[in-house]
N, C-alpha and C positions, 0 to 999 in steps of 0.2 A: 523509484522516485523517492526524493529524500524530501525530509520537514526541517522546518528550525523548532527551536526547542518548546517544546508543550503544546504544538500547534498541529493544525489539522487539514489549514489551507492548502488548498493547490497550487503550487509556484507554477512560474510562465512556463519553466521547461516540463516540468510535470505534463501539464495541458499540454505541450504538443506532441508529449511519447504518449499520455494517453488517445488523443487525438490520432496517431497512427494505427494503435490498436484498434483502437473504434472502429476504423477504416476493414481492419484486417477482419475483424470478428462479425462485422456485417455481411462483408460478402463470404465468410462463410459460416452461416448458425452453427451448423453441426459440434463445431470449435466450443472449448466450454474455459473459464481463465477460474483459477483462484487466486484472490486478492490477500495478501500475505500481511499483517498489520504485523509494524515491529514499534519499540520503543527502546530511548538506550536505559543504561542502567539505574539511571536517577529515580528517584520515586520507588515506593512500593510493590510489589510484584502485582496485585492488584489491580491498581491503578495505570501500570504499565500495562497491563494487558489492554485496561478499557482503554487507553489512549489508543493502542495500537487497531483494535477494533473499529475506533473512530475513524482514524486512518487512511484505513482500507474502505470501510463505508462511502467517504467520502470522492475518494479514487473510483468506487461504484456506481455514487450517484453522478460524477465527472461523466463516464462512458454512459450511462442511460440518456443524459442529458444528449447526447453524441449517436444516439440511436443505438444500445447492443440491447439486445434482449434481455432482462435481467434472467431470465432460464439457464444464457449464459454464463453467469457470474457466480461465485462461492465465497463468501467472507470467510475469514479467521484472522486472528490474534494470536500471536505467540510473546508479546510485552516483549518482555528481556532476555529470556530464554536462549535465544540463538543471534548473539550479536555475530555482526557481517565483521567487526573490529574485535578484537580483543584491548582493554584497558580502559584507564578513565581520562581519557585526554580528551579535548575538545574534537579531535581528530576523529577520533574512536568514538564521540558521543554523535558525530554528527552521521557517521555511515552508519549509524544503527537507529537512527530514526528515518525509516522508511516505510515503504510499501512494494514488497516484490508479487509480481505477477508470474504466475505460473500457470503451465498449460495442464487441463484436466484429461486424462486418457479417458 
């Protein structure tokens, strides 16, 4: 799920892929996600991190709100570190401010 720039909100489509997870991750606890905070390259490394932390929290508290157990859930941040884009274009800043979900083995 992506962000616009320095923010944290949950866009509409956001809430409805998180809304399918929710779906998925209830009916099976077992299932565990880690919430992946990214930010693009603007800002301090720092600061990109805590943005990307916020992020993913935010994406956290989205699916608790939606019933997953939070047992389920794993926060991290990686800020800038591993952009989805390479470069500094609008293009490039906007798929790297996200939050990827991933499954926990």
């Amino acid at each position: 799920m992506y962000f616009d720039y320095d923010k944290t909100d949950i866009t509409k489509p956001a809430d409805k892929a998180l809304t399918s997870h929710a779906k998925y991750l209830i009916k099976h606890p077992e299932k565990k996600l880690k919430l992946e905070g990214h930010a693009d390259e603007r800002g301090n490394k720092q600061y990109n991190v805590e943005l990307g932390k916020k992020r993913a929290i935010a994406a956290a508290k989205t699916l608790l709100t939606k019933g997953v157990d939070a047992q389920q859930m794993m926060i991290t941040s990686l800020g800038e570190a591993q952009p989805a884009k390479e470069g500094s274009s609008e293009v490039a800043y906007a798929s790297n401010r996200r939050v990827e979900l991933k499954p926990v083995n």
